[in-house]
Every structure is written in C-alpha cells, then in structure tokens.
TIKE-377231 format. One record per residue (C-alpha): residue number from 1; chain; x, y, z. Coordinates in Angstrom, 1 decimal, decimal comma. Example, Ala and Ser with C-alpha at 12.3 -4.5 7.8 and 13.67 -1.06 7.14 Angstrom:
# TIKE-377231
site num->1 chaine->A east->12,3 north->-4,5 up->7,8
site num->2 chaine->A east->13,7 north->-1,1 up->7,1
This chain:
# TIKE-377231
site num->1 chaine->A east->18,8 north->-23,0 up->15,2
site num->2 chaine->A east->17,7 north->-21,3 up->12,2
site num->3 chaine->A east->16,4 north->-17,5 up->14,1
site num->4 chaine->A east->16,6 north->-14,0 up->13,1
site num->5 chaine->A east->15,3 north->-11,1 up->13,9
site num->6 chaine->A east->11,9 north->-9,8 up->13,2
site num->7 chaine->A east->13,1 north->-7,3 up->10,6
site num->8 chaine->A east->14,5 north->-10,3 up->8,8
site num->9 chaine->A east->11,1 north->-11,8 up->8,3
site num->10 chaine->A east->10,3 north->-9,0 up->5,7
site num->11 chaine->A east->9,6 north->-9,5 up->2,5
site num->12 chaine->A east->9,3 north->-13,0 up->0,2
site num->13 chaine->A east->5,8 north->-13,1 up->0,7
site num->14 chaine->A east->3,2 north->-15,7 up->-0,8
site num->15 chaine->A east->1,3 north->-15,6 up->-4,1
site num->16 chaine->A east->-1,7 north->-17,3 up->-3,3
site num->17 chaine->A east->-4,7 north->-18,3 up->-6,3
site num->18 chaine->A east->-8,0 north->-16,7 up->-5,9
site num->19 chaine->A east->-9,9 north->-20,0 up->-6,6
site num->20 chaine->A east->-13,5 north->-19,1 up->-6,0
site num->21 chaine->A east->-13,1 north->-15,4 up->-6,0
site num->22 chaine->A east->-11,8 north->-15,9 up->-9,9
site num->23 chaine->A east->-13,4 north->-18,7 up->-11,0
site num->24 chaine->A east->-14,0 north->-18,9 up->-14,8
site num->25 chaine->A east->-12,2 north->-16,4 up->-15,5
site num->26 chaine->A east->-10,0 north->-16,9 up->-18,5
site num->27 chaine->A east->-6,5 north->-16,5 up->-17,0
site num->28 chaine->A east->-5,5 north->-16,9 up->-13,1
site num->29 chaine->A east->-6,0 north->-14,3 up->-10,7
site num->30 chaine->A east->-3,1 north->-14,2 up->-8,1
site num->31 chaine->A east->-3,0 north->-12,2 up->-5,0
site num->32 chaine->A east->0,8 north->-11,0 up->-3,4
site num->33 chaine->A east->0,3 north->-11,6 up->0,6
site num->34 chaine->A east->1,6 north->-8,4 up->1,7
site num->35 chaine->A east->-0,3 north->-8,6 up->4,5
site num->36 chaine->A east->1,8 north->-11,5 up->6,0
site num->37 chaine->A east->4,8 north->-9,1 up->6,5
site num->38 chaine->A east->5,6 north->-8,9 up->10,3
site num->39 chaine->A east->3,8 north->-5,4 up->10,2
site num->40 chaine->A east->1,0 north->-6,6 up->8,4
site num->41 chaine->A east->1,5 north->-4,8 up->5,0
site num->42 chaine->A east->3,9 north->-4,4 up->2,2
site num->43 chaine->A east->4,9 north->-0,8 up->3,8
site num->44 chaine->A east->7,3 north->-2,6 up->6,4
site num->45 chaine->A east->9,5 north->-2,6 up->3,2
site num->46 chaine->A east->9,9 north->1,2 up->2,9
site num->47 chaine->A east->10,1 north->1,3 up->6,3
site num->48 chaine->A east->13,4 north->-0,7 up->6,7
site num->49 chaine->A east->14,5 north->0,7 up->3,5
site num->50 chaine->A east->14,5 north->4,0 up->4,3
site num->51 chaine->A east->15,8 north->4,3 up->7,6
site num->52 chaine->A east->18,8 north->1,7 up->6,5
site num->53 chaine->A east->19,5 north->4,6 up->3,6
site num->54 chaine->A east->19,5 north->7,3 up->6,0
site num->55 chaine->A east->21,6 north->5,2 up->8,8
site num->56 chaine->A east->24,0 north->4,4 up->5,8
site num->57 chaine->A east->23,4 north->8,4 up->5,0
site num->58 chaine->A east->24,9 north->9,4 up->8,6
site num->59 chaine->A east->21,6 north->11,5 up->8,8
site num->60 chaine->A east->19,7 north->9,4 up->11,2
site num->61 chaine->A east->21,7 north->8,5 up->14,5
site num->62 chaine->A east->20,8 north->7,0 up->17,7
site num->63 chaine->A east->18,2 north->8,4 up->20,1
site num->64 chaine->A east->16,8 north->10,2 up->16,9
site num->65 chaine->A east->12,9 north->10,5 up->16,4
site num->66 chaine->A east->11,6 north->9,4 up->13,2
site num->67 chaine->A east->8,4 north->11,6 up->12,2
site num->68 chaine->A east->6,4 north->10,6 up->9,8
site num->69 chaine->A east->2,9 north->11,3 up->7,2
site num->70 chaine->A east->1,3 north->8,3 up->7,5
site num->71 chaine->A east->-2,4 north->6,7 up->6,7
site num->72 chaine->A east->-1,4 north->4,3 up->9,7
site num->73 chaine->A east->0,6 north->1,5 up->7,6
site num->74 chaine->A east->3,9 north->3,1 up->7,0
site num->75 chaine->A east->3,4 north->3,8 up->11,1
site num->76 chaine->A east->3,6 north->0,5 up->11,6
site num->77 chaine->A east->6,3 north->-0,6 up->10,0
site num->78 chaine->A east->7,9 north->2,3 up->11,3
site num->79 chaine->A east->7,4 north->1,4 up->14,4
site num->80 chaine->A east->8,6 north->-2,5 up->14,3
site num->81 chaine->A east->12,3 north->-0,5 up->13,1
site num->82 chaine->A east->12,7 north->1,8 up->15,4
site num->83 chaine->A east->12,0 north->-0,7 up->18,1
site num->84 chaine->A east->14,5 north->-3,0 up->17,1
site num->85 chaine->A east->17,1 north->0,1 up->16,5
site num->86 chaine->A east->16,2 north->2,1 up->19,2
site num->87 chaine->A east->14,5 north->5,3 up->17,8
site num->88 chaine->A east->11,7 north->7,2 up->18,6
site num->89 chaine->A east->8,6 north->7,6 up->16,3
site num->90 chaine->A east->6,0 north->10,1 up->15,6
site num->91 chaine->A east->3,5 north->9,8 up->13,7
site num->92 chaine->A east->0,8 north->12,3 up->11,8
site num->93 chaine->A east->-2,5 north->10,4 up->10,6
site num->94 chaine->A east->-5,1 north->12,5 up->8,6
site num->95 chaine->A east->-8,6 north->12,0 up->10,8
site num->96 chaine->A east->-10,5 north->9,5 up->8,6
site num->97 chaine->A east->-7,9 north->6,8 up->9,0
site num->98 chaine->A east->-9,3 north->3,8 up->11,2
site num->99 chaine->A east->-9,2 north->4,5 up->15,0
site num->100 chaine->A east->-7,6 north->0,6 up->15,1
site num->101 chaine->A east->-4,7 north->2,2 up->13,2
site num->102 chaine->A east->-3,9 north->4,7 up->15,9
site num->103 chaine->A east->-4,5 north->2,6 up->18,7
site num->104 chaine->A east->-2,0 north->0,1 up->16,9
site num->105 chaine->A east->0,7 north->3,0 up->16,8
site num->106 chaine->A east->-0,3 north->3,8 up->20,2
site num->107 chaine->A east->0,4 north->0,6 up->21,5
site num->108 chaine->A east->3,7 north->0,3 up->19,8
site num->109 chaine->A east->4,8 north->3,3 up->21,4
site num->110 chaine->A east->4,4 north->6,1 up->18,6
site num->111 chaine->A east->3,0 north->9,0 up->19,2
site num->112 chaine->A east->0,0 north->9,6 up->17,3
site num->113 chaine->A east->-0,9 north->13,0 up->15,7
site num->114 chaine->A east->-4,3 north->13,1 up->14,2
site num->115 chaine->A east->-5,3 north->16,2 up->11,8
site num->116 chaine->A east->-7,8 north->17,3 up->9,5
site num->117 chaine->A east->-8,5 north->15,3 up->6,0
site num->118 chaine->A east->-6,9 north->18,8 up->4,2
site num->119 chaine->A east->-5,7 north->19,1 up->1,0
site num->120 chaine->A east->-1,8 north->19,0 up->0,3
site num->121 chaine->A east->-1,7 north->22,4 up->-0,2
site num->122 chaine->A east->-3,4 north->23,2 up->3,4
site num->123 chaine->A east->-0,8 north->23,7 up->5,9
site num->124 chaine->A east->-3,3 north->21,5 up->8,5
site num->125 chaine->A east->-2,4 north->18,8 up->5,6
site num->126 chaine->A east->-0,8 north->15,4 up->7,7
site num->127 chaine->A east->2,5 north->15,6 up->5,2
site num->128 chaine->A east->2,2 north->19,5 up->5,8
site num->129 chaine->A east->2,0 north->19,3 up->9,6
site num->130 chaine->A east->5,1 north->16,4 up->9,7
site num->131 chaine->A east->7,4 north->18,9 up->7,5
site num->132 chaine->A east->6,7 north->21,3 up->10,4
site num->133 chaine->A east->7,5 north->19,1 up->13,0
site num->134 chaine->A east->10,8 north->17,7 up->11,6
site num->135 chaine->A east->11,9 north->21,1 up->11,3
site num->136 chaine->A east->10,8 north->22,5 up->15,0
site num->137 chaine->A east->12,2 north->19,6 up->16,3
site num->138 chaine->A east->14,8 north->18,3 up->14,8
site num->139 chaine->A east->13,6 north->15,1 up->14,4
site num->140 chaine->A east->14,6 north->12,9 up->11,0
site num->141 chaine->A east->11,4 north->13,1 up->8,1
site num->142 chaine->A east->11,2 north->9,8 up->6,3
site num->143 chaine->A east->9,0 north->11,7 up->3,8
site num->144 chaine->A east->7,7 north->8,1 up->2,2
site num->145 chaine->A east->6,0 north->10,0 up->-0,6
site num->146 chaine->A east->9,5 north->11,5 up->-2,5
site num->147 chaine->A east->12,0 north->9,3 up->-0,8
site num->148 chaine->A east->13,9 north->7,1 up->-3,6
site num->149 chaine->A east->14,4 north->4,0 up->-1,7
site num->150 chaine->A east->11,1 north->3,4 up->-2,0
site num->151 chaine->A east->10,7 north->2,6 up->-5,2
site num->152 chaine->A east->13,6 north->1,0 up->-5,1
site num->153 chaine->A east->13,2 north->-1,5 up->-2,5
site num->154 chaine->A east->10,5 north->-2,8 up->-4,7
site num->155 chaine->A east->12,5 north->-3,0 up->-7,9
site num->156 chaine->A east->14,5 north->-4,5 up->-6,0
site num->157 chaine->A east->12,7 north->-7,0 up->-4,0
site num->158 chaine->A east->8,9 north->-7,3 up->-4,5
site num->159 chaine->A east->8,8 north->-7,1 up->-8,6
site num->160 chaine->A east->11,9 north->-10,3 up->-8,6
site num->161 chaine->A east->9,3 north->-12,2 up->-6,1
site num->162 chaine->A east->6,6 north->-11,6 up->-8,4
site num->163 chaine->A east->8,5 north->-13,1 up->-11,4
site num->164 chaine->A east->10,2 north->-15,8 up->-9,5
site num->165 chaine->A east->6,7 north->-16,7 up->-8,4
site num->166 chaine->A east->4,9 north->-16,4 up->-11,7
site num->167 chaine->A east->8,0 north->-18,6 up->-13,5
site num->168 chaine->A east->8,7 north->-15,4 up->-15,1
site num->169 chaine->A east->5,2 north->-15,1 up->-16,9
site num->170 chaine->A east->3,1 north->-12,2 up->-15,5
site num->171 chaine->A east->0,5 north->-11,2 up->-17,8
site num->172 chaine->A east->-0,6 north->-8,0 up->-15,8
site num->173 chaine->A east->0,0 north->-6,5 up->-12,7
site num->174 chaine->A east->-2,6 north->-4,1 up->-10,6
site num->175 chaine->A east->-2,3 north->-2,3 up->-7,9
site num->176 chaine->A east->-3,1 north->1,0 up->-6,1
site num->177 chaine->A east->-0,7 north->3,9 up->-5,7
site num->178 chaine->A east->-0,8 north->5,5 up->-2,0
site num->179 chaine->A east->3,0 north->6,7 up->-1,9
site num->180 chaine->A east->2,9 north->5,2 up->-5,9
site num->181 chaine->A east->6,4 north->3,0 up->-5,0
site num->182 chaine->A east->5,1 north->-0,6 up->-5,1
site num->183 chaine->A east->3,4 north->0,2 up->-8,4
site num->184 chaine->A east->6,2 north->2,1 up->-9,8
site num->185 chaine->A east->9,4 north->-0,5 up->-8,7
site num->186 chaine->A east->7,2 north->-3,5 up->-9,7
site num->187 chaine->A east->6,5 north->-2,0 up->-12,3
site num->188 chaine->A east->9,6 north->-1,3 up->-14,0
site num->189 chaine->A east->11,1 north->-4,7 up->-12,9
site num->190 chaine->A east->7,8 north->-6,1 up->-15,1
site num->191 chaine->A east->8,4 north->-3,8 up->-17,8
site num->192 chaine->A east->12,1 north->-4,6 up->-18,2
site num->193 chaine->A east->11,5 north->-8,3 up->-18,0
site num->194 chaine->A east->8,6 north->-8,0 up->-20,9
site num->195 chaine->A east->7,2 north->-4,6 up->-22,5
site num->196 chaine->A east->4,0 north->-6,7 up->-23,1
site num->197 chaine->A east->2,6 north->-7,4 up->-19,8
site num->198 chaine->A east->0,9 north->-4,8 up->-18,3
site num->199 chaine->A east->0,3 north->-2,6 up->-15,2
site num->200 chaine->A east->-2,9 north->-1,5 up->-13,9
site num->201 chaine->A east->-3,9 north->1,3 up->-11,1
site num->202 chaine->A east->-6,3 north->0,4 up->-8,9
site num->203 chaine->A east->-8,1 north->4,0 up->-7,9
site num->204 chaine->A east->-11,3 north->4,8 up->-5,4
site num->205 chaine->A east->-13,8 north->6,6 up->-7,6
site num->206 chaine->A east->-13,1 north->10,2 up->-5,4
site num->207 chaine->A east->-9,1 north->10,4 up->-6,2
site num->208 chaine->A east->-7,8 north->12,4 up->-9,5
site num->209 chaine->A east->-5,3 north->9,5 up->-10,0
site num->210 chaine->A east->-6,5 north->7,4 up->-12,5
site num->211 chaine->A east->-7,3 north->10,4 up->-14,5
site num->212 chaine->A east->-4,0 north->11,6 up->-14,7
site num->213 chaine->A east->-3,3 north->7,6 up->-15,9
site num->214 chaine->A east->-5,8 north->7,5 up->-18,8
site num->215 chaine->A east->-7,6 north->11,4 up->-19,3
site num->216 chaine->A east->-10,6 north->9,6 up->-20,5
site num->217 chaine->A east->-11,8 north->8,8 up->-16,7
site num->218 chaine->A east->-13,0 north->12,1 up->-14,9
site num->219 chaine->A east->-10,7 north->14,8 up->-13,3
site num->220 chaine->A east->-13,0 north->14,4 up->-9,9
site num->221 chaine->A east->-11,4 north->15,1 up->-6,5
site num->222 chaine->A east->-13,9 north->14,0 up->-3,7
site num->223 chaine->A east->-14,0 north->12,1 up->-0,5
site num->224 chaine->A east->-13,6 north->8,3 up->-0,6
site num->225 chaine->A east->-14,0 north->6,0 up->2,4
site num->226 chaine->A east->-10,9 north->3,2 up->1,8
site num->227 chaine->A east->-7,7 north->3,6 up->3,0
site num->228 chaine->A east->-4,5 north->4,4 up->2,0
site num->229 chaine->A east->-4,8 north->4,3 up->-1,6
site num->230 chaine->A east->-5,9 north->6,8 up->-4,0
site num->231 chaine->A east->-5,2 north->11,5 up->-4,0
site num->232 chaine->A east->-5,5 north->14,5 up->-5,5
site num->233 chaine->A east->-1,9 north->14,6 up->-6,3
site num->234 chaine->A east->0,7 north->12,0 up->-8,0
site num->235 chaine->A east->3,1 north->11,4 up->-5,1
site num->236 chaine->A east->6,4 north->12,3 up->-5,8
site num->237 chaine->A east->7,9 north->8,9 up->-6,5
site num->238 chaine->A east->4,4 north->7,5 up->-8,4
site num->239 chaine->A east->5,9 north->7,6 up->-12,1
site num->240 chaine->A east->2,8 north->7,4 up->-14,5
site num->241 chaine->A east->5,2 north->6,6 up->-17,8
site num->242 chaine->A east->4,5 north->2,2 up->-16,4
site num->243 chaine->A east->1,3 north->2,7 up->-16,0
site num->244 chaine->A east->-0,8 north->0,8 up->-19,4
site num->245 chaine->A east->-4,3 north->1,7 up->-17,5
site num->246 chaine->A east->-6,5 north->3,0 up->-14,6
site num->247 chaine->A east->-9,8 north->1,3 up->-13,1
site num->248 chaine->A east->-11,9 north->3,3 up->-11,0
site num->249 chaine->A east->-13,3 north->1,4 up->-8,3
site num->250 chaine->A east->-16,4 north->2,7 up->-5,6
site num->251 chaine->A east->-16,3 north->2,4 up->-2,0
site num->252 chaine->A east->-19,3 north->-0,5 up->-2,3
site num->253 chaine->A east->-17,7 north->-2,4 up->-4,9
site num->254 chaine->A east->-14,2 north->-2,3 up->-2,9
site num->255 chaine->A east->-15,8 north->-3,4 up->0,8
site num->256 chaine->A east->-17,8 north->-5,9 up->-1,4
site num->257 chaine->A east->-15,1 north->-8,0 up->-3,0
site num->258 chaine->A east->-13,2 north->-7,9 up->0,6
site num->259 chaine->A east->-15,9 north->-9,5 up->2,2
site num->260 chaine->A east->-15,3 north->-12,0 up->-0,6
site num->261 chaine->A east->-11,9 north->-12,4 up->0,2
site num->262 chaine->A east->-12,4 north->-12,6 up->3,7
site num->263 chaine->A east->-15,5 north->-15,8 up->3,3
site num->264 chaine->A east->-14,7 north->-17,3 up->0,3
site num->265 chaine->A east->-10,9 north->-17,2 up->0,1
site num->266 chaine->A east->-9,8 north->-17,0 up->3,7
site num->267 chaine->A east->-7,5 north->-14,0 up->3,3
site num->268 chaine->A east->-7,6 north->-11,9 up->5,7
site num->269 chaine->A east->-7,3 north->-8,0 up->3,9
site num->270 chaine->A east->-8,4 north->-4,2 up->4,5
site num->271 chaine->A east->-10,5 north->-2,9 up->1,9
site num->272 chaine->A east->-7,9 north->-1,8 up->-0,8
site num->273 chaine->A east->-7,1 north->-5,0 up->-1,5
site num->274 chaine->A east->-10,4 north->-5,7 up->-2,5
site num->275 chaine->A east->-10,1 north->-1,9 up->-4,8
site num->276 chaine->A east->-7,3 north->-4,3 up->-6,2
site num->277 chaine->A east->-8,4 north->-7,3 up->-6,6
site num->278 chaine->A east->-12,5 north->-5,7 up->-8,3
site num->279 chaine->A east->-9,8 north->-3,9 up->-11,0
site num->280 chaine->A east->-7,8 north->-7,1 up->-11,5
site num->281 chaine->A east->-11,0 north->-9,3 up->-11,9
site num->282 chaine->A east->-12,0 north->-7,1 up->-14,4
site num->283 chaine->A east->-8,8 north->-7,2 up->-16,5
site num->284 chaine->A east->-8,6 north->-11,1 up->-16,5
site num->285 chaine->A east->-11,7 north->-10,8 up->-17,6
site num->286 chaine->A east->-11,5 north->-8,7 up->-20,6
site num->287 chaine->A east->-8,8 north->-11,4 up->-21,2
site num->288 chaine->A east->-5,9 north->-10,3 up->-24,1
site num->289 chaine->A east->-3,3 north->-10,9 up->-21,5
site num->290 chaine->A east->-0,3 north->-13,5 up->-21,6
site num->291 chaine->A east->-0,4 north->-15,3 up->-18,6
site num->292 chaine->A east->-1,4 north->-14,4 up->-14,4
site num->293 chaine->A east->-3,1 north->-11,4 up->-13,2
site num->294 chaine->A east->-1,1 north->-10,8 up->-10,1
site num->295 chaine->A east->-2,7 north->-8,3 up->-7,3
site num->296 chaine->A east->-1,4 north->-6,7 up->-4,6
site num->297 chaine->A east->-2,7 north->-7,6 up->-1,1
site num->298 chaine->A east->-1,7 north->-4,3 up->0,9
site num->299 chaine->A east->-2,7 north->-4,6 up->4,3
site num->300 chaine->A east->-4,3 north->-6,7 up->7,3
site num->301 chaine->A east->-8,1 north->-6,5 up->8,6
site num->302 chaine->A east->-6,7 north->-5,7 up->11,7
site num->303 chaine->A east->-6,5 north->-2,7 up->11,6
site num->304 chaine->A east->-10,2 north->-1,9 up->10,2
site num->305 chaine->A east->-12,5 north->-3,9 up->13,1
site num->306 chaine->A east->-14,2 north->-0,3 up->14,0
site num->307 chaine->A east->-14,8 north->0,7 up->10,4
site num->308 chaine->A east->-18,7 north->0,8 up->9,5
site num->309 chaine->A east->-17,9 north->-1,2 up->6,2
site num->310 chaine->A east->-16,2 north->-3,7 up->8,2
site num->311 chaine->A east->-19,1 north->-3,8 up->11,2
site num->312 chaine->A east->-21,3 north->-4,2 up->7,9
site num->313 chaine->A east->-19,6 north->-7,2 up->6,7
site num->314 chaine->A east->-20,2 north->-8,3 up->10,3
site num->315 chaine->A east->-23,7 north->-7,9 up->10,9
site num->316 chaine->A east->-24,5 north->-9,3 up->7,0
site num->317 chaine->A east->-23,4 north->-12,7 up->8,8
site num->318 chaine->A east->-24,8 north->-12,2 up->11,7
C-alpha cells in the first residue's frame, strides 16, 4: 500500500509545455501546475507551512481558530489543514472575490467574512478587519502577507522543482505577486543557481506593483477584475531586489489567453494564470534568454464559474 494523507499530496507539481499556446516562439514556454495541488492552487503550501511553524512555535494548539486575510485561495488551503489537524477557520474575503470562492470555504466549513474592496490603510480593509478579529478573539492570525515561512516554503520546495524540472536550465521565470512569496522564494533559489536567468512580475494594469519593479510603468492605483494577484502596496514578504522586470497585463488580455489555455491547451486555470502566462509569452518572445520560460499556474477554474469573464468565455462557445 503506498497511501498518505492528503496533506502529503502537496507540492511536486507538473511542468507541462504550452504547445499551441507558444508555438513559434523562440524558446519553450512551460507552465508550473499549481493548480493540481489538493487545494487547487500553490497557496496549500503556505498553508501547511505556516501553521506547521506555528504548531512547532507552541503558538497554535488544539481547538484553536485560524483567522485569516484571504482572496479565497489561501482559504482553501487553510481549510484542507485545519481539517486534517482539527482547527477551526475563519476567513475574511474582500467583496469582489468570486462568490464560488466563498461558497467553497463555506462548504469546507470556514466561516466566511465578506467586506468592502478598501484600501490597506481603511480599517474595513479584509487584512485590517482579520487583525481585529485575532485580537477580540483570541484566535491564531496566519497573517500570509509578512509571515516568513512563506517565502521560505518556496525556496525551499517550489524554486528546487522548477530546476529539477528544467535540468537546471531556466532562462526566466514569471509570475504574479499576491502575498509576493512564490515570486520571491523561487526567486532567490533561481538567482542563486544562475544570476543570468531572470524573473518577471506579472501585474493587472490597475495595481502600483509593477511600478514599484521598473519606475518607468505608471504609479496608477485602480480597480482590476482578476484575482488574487496584483495591490497598492508591496506585501511584506514580496522582496523587489529578484525582480529583473514588470509586465503590465489588462483584464481582456488576461481572461483572453485563459480561454486559450482552457481550449487549446486543456489546462484548466483562473484568470491570473493567463496575467502570467500573456507576460511570459511576451518575454520568450523578445527572446535573449538561456533556456525555458517557466510560468506559474496559480489556481483552478473552479472557483471562477460565476465570474462574467468566465460566463463570457462560455457563451463565445456557445
């Protein structure tokens, strides 16, 4: 019997070739299938990571409820944890994240706090209003956005994948920053293998992210519809210093090359991985880089069936 339980199953994900999607292009285009992790994004990894920290910590014990800022991801993952160590969960989702998201939660027995799209500095702001409740509470904050395990768990695990995958060759790597720690661990694991290949954000034309990356793009804060991605503010763990370049990617262009994931390549993705995959078609290219373009595959469709870009999509086939 080779079993093991479902927290087990996370991580060493598939690199999979974008064969039509890329074609022509002068160097491969290779997607990271976080979406196949048991939660259905690469955030299970923080999830376990953290909590395992804080068990190892003595701050989290049993009975404890986890609270949590979440865009509905992290949630998840959140949730698959605490069912298997017997916590509670709370989440706090700011309003324009997907209604599947918080039905998902719902049904995994969170309990689901919807507020206001505010600013960070707005007290009604969802990483605002979970710093509340861990404190009238007394439950345990995972506080994704500064906590160092998250980073860490992919230094640790997702960037030795990536090389293992690529035989060690990765020409450049791109992906979007929503807490900033798959970008940041991968990317110092990339950097330290070989200064010369390079890593690429991924940004929704609306966040001030890419401008903080490269000054030359704009310093404009607006509303963007794509998930999880993307702020007015570099999270605390994002650090900038591996970060070669920034492509700014719209809303159209993003749902766009997701539909094209979804027909031509069969990968079944939410719509920042096509923000990820647009900015990493255009860097292979530009060409000038030594070997794959690898791109991060965040999350599952799943969890965006009631989304207009998604209905869209639907009726275009219809």
């Amino acid at each position: 019997m080779n079993a093991a339980g479902i927290l087990d199953r996370i991580g060493n994900t598939p690199l999979v070739r974008l064969d039509r999607v890329a074609a022509g292009l002068p160097v491969p285009v290779l997607g990271k299938c976080e979406f196949l992790n048991p939660g259905g994004s690469g955030k299970d990894r923080i999830a376990r990571a953290i909590v395992e920290h804080a068990e190892r910590a003595g701050e989290l014990r049993p009975g404890m409820t986890l609270v949590e800022a979440t865009a509905g991801n992290t949630g998840v993952g959140l949730a698959l944890v605490a069912a298997a160590r017997g916590y509670g969960l709370s989440c706090v989702m700011p309003e324009k994240m997907s209604a599947d998201k918080r039905a998902a939660l719902a049904a995994l027995g969170a309990r689901v706090i919807v507020v206001p799209n505010a600013p960070p500095a707005d007290p009604r702001n969802f990483r605002r209003v979970a710093e509340r409740l861990a404190a009238e509470y007394g439950w345990f904050p995972v506080r994704q956005f500064e906590h160092p395990a998250n980073p860490r768990v992919h230094e640790e695990t997702t960037g030795p994948e990536i090389l293992a995958q690529c035989g060690g060759r990765v020409g450049a790597f791109v992906c979007g920053a929503g807490t900033g720690g798959t970008i940041t661990g991968v990317g110092r694991v990339l950097k330290r293998h070989d200064a010369g290949a390079r890593v690429v954000l991924a940004d929704p034309v609306g966040s001030r992210l890419a401008h903080l990356v490269t000054p030359d793009h704009p310093d404009h804060d607006a509303g963007y519809a794509v998930e999880g991605i993307g702020g007015s503010e570099p999270p605390a763990v994002l650090d900038l210093s591996v970060i070669d370049a920034a492509e700014r990617v719209t809303d159209d262009e993003s749902f766009a090359v997701t539909g094209r994931l979804l027909r031509e390549e069969g990968l079944l993705v939410g719509g920042s991985s096509g923000t990820v995959v647009a900015a990493a078609l255009r860097v292979a290219a530009r060409g000038g880089v030594s070997g794959p373009v690898v791109a991060i595959l965040a999350d599952s469709w799943d969890r965006y069936f009631s989304q207009p870009w998604m209905r869209q999509l639907a009726d275009a086939c219809g």
